[in-house]
C-alpha positions as CSV (number, residue, x, y, z in Angstrom):
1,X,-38.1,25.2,-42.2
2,X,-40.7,25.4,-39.6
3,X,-38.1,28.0,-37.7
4,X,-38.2,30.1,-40.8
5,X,-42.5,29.9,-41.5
6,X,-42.8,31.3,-38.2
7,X,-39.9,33.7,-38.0
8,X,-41.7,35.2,-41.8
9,X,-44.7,35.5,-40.0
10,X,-43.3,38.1,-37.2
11,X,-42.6,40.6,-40.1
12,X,-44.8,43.2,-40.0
13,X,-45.7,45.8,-43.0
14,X,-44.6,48.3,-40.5
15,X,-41.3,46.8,-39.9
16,X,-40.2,46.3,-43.4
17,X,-41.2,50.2,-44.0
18,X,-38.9,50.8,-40.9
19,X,-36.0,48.9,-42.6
20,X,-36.1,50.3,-46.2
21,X,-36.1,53.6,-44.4
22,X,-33.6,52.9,-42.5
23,X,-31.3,51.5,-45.6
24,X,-31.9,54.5,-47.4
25,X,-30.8,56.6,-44.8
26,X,-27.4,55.0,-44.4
27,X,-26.9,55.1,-48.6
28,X,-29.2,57.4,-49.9
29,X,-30.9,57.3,-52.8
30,X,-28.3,57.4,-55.3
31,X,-26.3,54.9,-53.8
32,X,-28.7,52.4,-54.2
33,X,-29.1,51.4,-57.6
34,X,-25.1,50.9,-57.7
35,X,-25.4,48.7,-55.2
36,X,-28.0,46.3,-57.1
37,X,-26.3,46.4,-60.3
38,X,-23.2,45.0,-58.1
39,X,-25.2,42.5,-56.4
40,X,-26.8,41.5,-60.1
41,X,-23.5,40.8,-62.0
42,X,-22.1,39.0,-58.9
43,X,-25.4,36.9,-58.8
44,X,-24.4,36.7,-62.7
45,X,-21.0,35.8,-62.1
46,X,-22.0,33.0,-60.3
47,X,-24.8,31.6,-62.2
48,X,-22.1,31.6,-65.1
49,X,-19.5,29.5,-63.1
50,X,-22.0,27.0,-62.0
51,X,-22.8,26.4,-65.4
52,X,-19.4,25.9,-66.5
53,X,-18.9,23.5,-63.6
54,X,-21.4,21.6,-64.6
55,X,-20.4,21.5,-68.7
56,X,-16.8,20.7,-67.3
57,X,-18.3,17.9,-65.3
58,X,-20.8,16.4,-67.6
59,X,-18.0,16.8,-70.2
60,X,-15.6,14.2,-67.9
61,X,-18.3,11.8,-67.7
62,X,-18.9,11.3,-71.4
């Protein structure tokens, strides 16, 4: 964790600008928001099937 604190604190303000640049760039800006919306319902997806894991499992134990 210690790796990480010190690794965040190498990030500039500069270099993030460089890298947002640099992503829209490669996608443009019309790409972008399809790509969130994909990443949101897979983070949703997954949320979803840990919870049913967990019914499933507290479920067995009862």
């Amino acid at each position: 964790m210690n790796f990480l604190a010190v690794f965040l604190g190498m990030v500039s303000p500069w270099q993030i600008i460089l890298i947002v640049a640099v992503i829209l760039l490669m996608f443009g800006g019309r790409k972008i928001p399809e790509l969130m919306r994909g990443l949101g319902s897979g983070i949703k997806e997954f949320k979803d099937a840990t919870k049913d894991d967990e019914n499933k499992d507290q479920s067995k134990k009862e």
